[in-house]
ZAMARGU-4260 file (C-alpha; in steps of 0.2 Angstrom, whole numbers, plus 5000, padded with zeros to 4 digits):
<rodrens>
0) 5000/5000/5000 | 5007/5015/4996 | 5005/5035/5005 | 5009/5050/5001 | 5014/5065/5012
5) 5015/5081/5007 | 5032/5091/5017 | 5029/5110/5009 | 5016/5115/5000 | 5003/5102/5007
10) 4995/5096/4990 | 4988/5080/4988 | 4995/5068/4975 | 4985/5060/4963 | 4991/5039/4966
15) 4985/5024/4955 | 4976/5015/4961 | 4957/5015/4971 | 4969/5009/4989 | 4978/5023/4987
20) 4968/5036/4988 | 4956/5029/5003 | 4973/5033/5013 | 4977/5051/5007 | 4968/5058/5023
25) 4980/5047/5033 | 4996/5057/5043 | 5014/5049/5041 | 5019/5049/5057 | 5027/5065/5069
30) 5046/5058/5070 | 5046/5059/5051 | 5037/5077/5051 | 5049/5083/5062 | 5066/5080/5052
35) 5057/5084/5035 | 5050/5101/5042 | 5069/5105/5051 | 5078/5101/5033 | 5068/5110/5026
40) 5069/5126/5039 | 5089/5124/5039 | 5090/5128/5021 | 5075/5130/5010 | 5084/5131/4992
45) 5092/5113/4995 | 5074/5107/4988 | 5077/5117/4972 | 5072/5109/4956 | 5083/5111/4946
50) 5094/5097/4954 | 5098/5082/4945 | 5087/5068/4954 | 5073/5057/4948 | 5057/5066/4959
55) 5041/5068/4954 | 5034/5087/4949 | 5019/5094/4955 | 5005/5099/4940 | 4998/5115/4948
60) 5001/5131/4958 | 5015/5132/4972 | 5008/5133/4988 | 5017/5138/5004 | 5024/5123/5015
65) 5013/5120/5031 | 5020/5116/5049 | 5022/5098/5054 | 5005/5093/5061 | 4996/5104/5053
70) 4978/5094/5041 | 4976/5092/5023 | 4962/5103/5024 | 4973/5119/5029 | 4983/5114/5014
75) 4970/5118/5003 | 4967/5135/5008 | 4983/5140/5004 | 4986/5134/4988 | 4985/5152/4981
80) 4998/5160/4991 | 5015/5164/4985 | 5028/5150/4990 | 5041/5140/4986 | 5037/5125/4975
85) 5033/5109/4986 | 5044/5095/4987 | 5038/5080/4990 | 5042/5064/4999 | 5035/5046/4992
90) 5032/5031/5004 | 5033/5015/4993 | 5026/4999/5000 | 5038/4983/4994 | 5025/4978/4981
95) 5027/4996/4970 | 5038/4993/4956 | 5056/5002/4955 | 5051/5014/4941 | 5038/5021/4954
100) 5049/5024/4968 | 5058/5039/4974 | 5069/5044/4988 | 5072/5062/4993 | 5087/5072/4999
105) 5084/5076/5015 | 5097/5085/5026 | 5103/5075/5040 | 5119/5087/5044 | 5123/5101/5052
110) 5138/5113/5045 | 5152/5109/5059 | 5169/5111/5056 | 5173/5091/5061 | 5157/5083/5056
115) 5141/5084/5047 | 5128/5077/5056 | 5111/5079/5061 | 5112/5087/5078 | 5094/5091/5090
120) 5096/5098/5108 | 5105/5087/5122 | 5095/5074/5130 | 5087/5081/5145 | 5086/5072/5162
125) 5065/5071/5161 | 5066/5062/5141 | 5054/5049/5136 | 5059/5033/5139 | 5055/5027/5122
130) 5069/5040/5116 | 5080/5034/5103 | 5100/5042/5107 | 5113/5041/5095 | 5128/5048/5100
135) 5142/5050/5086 | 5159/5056/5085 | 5169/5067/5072 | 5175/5056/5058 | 5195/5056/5059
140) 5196/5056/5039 | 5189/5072/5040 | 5203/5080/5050 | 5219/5074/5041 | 5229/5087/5036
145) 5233/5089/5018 | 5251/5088/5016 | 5262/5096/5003 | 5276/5086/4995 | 5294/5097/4994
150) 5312/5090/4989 | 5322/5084/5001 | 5338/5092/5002 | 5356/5082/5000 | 5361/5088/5020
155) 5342/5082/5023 | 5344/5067/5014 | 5359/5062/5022 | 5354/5065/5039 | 5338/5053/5037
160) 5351/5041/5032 | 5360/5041/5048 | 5345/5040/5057 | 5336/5027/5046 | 5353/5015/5050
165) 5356/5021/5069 | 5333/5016/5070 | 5339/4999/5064 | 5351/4995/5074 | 5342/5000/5088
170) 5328/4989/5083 | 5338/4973/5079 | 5346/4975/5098 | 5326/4976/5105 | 5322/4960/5097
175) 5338/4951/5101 | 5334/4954/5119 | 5316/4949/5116 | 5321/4932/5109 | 5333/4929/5123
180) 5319/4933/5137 | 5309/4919/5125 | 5324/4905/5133 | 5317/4911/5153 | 5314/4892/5161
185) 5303/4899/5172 | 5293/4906/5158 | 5293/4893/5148 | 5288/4880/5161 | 5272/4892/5165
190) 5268/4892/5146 | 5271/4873/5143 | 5258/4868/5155 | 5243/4874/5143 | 5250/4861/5130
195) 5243/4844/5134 | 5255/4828/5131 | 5246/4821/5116 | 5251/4839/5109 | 5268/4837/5112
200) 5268/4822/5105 | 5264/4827/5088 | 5277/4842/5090 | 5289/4830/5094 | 5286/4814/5081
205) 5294/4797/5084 | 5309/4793/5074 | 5304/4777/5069 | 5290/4783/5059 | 5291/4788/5039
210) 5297/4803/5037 | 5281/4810/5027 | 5271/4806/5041 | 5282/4813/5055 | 5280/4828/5044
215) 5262/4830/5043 | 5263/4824/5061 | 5273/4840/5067 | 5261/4851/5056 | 5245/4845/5065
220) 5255/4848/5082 | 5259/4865/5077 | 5241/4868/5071 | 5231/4863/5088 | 5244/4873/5097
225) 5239/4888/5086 | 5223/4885/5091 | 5224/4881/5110 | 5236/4900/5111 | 5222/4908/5102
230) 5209/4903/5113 | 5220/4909/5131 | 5228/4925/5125 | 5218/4939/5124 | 5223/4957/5114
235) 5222/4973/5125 | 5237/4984/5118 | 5242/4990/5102 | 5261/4985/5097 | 5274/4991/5086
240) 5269/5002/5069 | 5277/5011/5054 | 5284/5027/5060 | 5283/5042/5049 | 5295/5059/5047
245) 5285/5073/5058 | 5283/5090/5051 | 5288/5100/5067 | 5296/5097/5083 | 5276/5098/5093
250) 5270/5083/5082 | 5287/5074/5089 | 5283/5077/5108 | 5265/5071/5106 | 5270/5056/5097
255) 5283/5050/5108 | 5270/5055/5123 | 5256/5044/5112 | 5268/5029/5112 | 5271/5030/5130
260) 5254/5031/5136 | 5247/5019/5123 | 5260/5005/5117 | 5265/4991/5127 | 5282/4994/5133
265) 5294/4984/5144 | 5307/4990/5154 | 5315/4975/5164 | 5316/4955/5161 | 5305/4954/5179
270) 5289/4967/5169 | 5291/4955/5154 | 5285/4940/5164 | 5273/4948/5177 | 5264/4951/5159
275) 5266/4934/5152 | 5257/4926/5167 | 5240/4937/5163 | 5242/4929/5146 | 5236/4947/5139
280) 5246/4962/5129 | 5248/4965/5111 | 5249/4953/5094 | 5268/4957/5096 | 5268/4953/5113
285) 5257/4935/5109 | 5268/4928/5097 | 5283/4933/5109 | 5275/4920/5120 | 5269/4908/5108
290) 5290/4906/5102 | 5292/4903/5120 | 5278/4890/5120 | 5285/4881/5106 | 5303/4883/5113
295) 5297/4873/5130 | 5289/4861/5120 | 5307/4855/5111 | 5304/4863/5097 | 5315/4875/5085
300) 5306/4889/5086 | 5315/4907/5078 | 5307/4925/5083 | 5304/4932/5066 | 5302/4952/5066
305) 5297/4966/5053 | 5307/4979/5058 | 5297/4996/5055 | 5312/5011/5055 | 5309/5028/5049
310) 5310/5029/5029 | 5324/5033/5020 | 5314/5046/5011 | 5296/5054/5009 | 5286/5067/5011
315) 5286/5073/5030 | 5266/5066/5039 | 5259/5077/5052 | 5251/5063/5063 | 5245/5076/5076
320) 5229/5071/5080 | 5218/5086/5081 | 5210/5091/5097 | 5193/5079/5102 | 5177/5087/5099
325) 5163/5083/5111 | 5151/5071/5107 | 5134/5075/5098 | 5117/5067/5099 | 5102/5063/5090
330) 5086/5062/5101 | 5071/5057/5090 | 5056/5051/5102 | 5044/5038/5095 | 5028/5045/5104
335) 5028/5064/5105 | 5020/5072/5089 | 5019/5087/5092 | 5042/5094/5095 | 5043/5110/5091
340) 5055/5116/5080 | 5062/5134/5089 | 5071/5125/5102 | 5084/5117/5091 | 5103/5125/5094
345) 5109/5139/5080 | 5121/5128/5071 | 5105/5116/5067 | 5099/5132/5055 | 5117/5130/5045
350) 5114/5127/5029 | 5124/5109/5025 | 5124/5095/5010 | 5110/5086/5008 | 5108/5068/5010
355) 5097/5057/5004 | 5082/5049/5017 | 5081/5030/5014 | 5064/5019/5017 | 5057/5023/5031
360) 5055/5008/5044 | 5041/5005/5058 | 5041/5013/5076 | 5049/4995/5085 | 5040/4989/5101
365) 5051/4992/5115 | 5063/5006/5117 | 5081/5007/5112 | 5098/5015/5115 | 5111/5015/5103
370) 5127/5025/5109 | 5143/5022/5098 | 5159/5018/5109 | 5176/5029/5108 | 5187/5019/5093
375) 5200/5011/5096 | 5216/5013/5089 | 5220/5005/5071 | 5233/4991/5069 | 5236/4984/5054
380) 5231/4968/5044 | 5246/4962/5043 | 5258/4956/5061 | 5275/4963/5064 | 5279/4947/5074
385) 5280/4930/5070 | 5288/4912/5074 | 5295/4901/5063 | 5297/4881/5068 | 5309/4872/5062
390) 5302/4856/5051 | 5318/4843/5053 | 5310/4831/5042 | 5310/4843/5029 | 5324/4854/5035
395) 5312/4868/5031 | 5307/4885/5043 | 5289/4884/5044 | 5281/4902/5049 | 5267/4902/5061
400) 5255/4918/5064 | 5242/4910/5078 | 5233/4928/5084 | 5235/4939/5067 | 5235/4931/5051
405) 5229/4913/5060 | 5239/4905/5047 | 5252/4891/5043 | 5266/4887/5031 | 5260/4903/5020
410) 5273/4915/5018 | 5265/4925/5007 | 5250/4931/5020 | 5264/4941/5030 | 5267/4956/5016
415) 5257/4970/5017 | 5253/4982/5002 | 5262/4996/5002 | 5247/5007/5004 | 5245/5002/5022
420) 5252/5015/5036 | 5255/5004/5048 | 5266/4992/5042 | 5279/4991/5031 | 5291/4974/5026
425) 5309/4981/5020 | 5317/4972/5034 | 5312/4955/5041 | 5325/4947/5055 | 5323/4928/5062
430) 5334/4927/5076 | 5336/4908/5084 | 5336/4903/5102 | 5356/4904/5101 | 5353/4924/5097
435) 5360/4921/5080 | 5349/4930/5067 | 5346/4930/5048 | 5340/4941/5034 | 5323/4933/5028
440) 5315/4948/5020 | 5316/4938/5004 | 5307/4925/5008 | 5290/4934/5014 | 5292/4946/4999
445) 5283/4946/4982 | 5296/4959/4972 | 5311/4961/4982 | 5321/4967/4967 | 5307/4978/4961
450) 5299/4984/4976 | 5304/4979/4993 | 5326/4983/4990 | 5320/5002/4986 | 5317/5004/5004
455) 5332/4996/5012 | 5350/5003/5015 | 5358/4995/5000 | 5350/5009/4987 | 5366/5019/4996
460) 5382/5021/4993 | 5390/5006/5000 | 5376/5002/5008 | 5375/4982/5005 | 5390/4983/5014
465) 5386/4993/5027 | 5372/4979/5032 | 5381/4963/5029 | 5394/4969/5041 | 5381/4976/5054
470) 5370/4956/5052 | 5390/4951/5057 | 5386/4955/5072 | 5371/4941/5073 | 5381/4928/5064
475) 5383/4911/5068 | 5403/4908/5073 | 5400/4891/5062 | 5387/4888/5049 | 5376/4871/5051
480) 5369/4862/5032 | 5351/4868/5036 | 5361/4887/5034 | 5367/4883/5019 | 5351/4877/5013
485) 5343/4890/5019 | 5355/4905/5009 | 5352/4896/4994 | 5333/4895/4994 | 5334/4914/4997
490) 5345/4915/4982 | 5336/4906/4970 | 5319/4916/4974 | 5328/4933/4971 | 5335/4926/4956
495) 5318/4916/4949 | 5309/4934/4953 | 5299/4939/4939 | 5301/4954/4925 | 5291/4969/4933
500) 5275/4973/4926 | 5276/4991/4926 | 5287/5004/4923 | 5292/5011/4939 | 5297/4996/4944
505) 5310/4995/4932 | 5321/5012/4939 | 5337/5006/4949 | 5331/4987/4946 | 5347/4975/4950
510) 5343/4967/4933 | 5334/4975/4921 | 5333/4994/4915 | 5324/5004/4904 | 5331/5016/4891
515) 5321/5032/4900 | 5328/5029/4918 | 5344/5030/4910 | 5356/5045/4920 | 5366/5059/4911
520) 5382/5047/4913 | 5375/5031/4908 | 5372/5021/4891 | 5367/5004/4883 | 5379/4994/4875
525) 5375/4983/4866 | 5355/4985/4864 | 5352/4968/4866 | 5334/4970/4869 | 5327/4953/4883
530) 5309/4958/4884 | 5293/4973/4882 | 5284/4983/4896 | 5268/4988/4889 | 5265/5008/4890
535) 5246/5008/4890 | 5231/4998/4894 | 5236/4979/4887 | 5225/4975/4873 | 5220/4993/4865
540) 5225/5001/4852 | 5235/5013/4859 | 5247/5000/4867 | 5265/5003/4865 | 5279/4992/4868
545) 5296/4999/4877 | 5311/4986/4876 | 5319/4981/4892 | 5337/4978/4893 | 5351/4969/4904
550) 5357/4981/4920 | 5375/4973/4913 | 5375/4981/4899 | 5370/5000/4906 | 5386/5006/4907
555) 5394/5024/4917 | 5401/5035/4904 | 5411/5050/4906 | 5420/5064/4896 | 5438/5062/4893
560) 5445/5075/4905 | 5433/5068/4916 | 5442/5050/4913 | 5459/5057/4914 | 5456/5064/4932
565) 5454/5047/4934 | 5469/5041/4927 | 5463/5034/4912 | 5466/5042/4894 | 5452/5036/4880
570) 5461/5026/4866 | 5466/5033/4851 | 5449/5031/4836 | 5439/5026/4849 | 5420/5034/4844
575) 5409/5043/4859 | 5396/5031/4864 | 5385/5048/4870 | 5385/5065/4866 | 5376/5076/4882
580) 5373/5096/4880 | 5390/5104/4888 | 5386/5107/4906 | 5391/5127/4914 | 5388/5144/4903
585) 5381/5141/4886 | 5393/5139/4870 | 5390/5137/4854 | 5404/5129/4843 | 5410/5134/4826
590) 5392/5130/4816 | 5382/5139/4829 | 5374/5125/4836 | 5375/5120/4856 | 5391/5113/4862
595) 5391/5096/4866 | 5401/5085/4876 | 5409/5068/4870 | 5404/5051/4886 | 5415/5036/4884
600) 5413/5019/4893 | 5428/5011/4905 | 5430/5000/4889 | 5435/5013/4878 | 5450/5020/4890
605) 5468/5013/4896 | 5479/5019/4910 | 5487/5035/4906 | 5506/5033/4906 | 5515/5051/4909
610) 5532/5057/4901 | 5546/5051/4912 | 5559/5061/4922 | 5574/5062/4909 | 5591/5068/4920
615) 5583/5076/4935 | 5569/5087/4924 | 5552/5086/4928 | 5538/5087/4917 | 5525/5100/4918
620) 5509/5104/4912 | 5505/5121/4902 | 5504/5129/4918 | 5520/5123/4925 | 5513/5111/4936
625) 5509/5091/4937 | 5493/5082/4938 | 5495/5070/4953 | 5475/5065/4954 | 5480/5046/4955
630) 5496/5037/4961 | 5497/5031/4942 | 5501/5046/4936 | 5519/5049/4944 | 5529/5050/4929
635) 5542/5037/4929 | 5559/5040/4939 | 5550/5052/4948 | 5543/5052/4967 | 5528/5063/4973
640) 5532/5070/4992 | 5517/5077/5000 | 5525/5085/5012 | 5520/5105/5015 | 5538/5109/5018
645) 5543/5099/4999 | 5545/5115/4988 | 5557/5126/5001 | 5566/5109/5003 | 5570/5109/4984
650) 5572/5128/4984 | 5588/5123/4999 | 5596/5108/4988 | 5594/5116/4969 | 5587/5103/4962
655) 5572/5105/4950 | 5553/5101/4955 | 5536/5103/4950 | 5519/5105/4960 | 5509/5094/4960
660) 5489/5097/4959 | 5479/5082/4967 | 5463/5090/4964 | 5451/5104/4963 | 5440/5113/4976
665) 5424/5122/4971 | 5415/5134/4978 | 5402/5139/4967 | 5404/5139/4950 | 5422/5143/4952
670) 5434/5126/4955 | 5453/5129/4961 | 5467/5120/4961 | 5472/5111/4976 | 5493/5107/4979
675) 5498/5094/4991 | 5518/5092/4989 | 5530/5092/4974 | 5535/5079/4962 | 5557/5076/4960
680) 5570/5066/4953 | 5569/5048/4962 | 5587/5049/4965 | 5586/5064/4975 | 5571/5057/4986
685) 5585/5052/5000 | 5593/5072/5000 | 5575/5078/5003 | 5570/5068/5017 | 5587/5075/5025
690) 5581/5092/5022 | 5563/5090/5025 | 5569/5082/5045 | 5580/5096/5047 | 5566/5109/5043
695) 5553/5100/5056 | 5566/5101/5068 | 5570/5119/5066 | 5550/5123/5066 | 5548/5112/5082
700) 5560/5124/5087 | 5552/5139/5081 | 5539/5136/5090 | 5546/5130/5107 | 5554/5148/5108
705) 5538/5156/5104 | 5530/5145/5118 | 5544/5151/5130 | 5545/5169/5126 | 5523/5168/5129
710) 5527/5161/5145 | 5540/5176/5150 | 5531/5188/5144 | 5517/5181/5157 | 5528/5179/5171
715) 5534/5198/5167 | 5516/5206/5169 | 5515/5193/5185 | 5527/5202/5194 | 5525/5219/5189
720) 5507/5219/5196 | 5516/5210/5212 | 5527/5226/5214 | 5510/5239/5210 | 5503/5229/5221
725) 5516/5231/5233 | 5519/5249/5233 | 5499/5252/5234 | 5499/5242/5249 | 5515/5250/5257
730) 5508/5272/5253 | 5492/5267/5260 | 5501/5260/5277 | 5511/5276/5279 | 5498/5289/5272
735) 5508/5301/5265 | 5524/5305/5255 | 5538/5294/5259 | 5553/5286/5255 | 5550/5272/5245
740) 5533/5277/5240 | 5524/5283/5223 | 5523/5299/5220 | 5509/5305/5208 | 5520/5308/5194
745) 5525/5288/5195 | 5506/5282/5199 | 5503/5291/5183 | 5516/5282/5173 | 5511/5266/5180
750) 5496/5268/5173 | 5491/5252/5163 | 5502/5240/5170 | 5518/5249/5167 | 5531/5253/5179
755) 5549/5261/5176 | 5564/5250/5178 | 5569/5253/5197 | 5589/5256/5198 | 5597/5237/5204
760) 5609/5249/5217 | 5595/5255/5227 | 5581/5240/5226 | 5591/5225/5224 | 5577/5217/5215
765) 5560/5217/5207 | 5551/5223/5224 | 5556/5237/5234 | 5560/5237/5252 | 5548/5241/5264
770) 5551/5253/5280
</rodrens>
């Protein structure tokens, strides 16, 4: 059966049918009345029509809208008077078709600067008690704060790698004492009493059984004590989550003030296992524990952690949350038909977007309450801590995630996207119960190569290095077969790891490159093409194929002058393998077009020999010096002396000598050459270290003296203020002119410290005798 109600203009709606119009007399009820009649008083041009909705047009004159409550007879008087055009709302019964129904926008927001909701007056103490109370909170998406990206500077860069490897450090130590608190007997013996002996059976498989079925044996034991852990520890805390660069130092004070108050942190063995006995905490806390379960049941059980440290790069996050708005409430009552509409708040009359009102349900029997609770904080999908058991009959790690992902021997549950702020793989650390750790991460990752190796260490300079010799450290002193194994399972899954699909994948991959990720200095050679990246959608007709190449044959190129700093001169006909526009001021060659600078590969150059020493001469350079850049390029029968003292050395024996240049320093746009030393005859090397241990012992002399005459010279003003201190002393004794004393005329030469020299006959010494 279907109604209709007019919200506005009060006209009466020609239905279809004979029912329908038995019921147009009828009222919908109050509740409904009351939030039409307060949309539309908030603001009335929402209802305009000229909006782009489905809605059904009234055939005659506008009529003003009517009050809620107000009859169908009042209606009709006023059909006349000027008014806004009437909107109206359609009630459907279930048996309508769709073509006839209609939903209306009707606002249930008010304009606030957190939340649009609808908002009515605060529950009063003396409410109905068939009240319905919604109380909801500001949505958080709402308040993030739009962040701009900027560059990152090379000092900023830098600096965010120091902290990026000091973070990791920090966090392999945290876990290594983690795992080691997993060996407590104590501990262990409290956790092994939940495991029933039939359990530890299948954990711990007979020998004389085949070895497929001890296998499955130890995977049904692992999997009911999954289960049994699951159903005894219980999640109260949040645990360990990405971190993020913060924009100022306010947003790093209330983070590390929301990490204390909120994540679980231990500071002592004896807190670690009060905790364990409640047998509640965080998911990183639980699988803490459930390694220790397995380690008290006999089992090989490694602590496997992602290690979340601040990013290498990125664009700074402001985390701060914003200040918490007060909670607002929706009071509709079920039995009062007649609620004015003057008492709502102002910021109820804000005009706000319209939202649609969905099908209108009947008055429920009994009275409700529904109150929305505070959220809790988010965590992600995916578990920062995991175990992994060792299989012996397959000599395989098993992982085990009971509390997060619930899963078994599925290694590729554990990666999260990288879309998700809480959690992110680059790192993932298995340490064992001996403390001895291993690098994993490729064994949980999809596109290591593509993907996952971006956000490690080893995109630096020497950074590969700089890891293997901090996982040192963690090494085992000797390496068992399962090891060995295990680094070559690891290997084989890096190398087996697919092309990428797309083309960001492809910039600084280890294996393959692309043609438009190439550097200033770097070239292909040969172009021997190994596969496509498709530009466009695959399958149109605007597809386009690039070709992929080897990262082997992407080759650094450099100028010549470049390659001879180096110590390498390019090889007579060999042919640029690049041509790049001249870098610095703007020059155009002899056909007016842009200079342009000649790039060769390593290939292409040899070892530059310079001219030799010929009887004690040295050969210059057309500025009269000698290009030292490399030790390679000391002419032969000559030595290079770095010593600042070299060329006064020389100067003392005669003998002829060149600078040598080792370099240049810029500043700006300018660059200067920079001496260290002089380059001489080889058999005059012996003569100059003579000469140059002669000239350090002359200047250790130098300065001695000058040491000794600073030290006089301080004793000397010592003991003239003794003797003005003296003579002070001794006039204000007698009070008056004396003997011995100073007279005006001497206090005004003394004046500053200085003193005439006192004839030796008459004082005998540097003070003068006192009456």
């Amino acid at each position: 059966m279907r109604r209709t109600a007019a919200t506005t203009s009060g006209k009466r709606r020609m239905t279809r049918t004979g029912a329908s119009r038995q019921c147009e007399d009828q009222e919908m009820p109050a509740v409904y009345q009351e939030m039409l009649a307060e949309a539309e008083a908030r603001d009335p041009h929402a209802f305009d029509s000229t909006r782009q909705i489905k809605r059904r047009r009234v055939q005659t004159a506008d009529a003003p809208s009517r009050p809620p409550g107000s009859s169908t007879n009042d209606t009709r008087e006023t059909r006349g008077e000027e008014a806004a055009q009437a909107v109206q709302t359609v009630y459907d019964s279930p048996s309508s078709e769709e073509s006839d129904m209609e939903w209306e926008e009707v606002d249930l927001e008010q304009k606030s600067s957190r939340a649009g909701v609808l908002s009515g007056s605060s529950p009063a103490a003396g409410q109905d008690e068939d009240s319905i109370q919604i109380t909801l909170d500001a949505p958080t998406a709402q308040r993030q704060k739009t962040v701009s990206r900027k560059p990152i500077s090379n000092a900023e860069r830098k600096l965010r790698l120091d902290i990026h490897k000091v973070h990791l450090l920090c966090l392999l130590h945290h876990v290594q004492i983690r795992n080691l608190w997993c060996n407590d007997d104590h501990l262990q013996g409290f956790l092994k009493q939940m495991l029933p002996r039939r359990i530890i059976s299948l954990l711990n498989p007979p020998e004389d059984k085949p070895q497929h079925v001890r296998s499955t044996t130890f995977v049904d034991g692992l999997n009911q004590a999954s289960e049994i852990f699951l159903r005894r520890f219980r999640i109260t805390s949040p645990g360990i989550q990405r971190p993020h660069w913060a924009e100022n130092l306010e947003a790093v004070t209330h983070k590390a003030e929301s990490i204390m108050a909120d994540t679980e942190v231990f500071l002592s063995k004896d807190d670690f296992l009060e905790q364990a006995r409640n047998l509640r905490g965080s998911r990183d806390f639980g699988a803490q524990l459930f390694c220790a379960l397995l380690r008290s049941a006999a089992v090989e059980a490694r602590l496997v952690c992602s290690l979340q440290p601040l990013p290498l790069s990125g664009a700074v996050t402001d985390r701060t949350p914003a200040k918490k708005s007060h909670s607002q409430y929706i009071t509709t009552s079920s039995d009062d038909r007649e609620v004015s509409t003057d008492k709502r708040s102002p910021s109820d009359t804000a005009p706000s977007r319209p939202r649609r009102l969905a099908r209108p349900q009947l008055v429920p029997s009994r009275p409700r309450k529904v109150t929305s609770t505070r959220p809790a904080r988010r965590e992600s999908s995916y578990p920062v801590f995991w175990v992994e058991a060792f299989n012996e009959m397959v000599q395989k790690w098993i992982p085990v995630d009971p509390l997060v992902t619930k899963s078994l021997a599925k290694a590729f549950k554990f990666e999260p996207p990288s879309s998700d702020p809480y959690n992110c793989m680059s790192y993932v650390v298995a340490f064992e119960e001996d403390a001895s750790a291993r690098d994993v991460t490729r064994r949980y990752t999809k596109a290591f190569n593509a993907k996952t190796r971006k956000l490690r260490v080893e995109t630096s300079k020497n950074g590969e290095q700089w890891w293997l010799r901090a996982l040192q450290f963690y090494e085992k002193p000797f390496l068992e077969d399962r090891d060995i194994a295990e680094m070559s399972e690891l290997t084989s899954k890096t190398a087996a790891e697919p092309m990428p699909r797309n083309i960001q994948d492809f910039k600084d991959h280890p294996f393959y490159a692309l043609e438009r990720h190439l550097r200033r200095n770097e070239v292909i050679f040969p172009k021997r093409v190994i596969g496509q990246v498709s530009l466009g959608k695959s399958g149109s007709k605007h597809e386009k194929l690039e070709p992929v190449y080897r990262r082997s044959d992407v080759h650094t190129v450099r100028s010549a002058d470049k390659w001879y700093r180096l110590g390498r001169d390019v090889k007579l006909g060999e042919q640029p393998l690049k041509r790049v526009p001249a870098s610095g001021p703007r020059e155009l060659d002899d056909n007016g077009t842009a200079a342009e600078t000649a790039m060769y590969a390593l290939s292409q150059t040899e070892v530059y020999t310079p001219p030799p020493v010929v009887n004690g001469r040295v050969p210059r350079n057309g500025y009269g010096n000698l290009d030292i850049y490399v030790p390679s390029m000391v002419p032969p029968g000559g030595v290079h002396i770095p010593h600042p003292n070299a060329a006064q050395a020389a100067r003392i024996l005669g003998i002829d000598y060149a600078d040598a240049v080792t370099g240049f320093s810029f500043k700006g746009r300018h660059g200067t050459a920079v001496f260290e030393g002089v380059v001489v005859a080889e058999e005059c090397h012996d003569a100059m270290r003579e000469v140059l241990a002669g000239l350090d012992d002359q200047q250790a002399q130098a300065v001695s003296d000058a040491k000794s005459m600073e030290m006089l010279q301080l004793w000397k003003t010592f003991l003239l203020k003794l003797r003005i201190a003296e003579r002070v002393k001794a006039y204000a004794i007698e009070g008056g002119e004396a003997d011995g004393e100073v007279t005006d005329d001497e206090m005004a030469e003394m004046e500053g410290g200085f003193l005439p020299e006192s004839d030796p006959d008459e004082g005998g010494g540097f003070l003068p005798e006192s009456d």
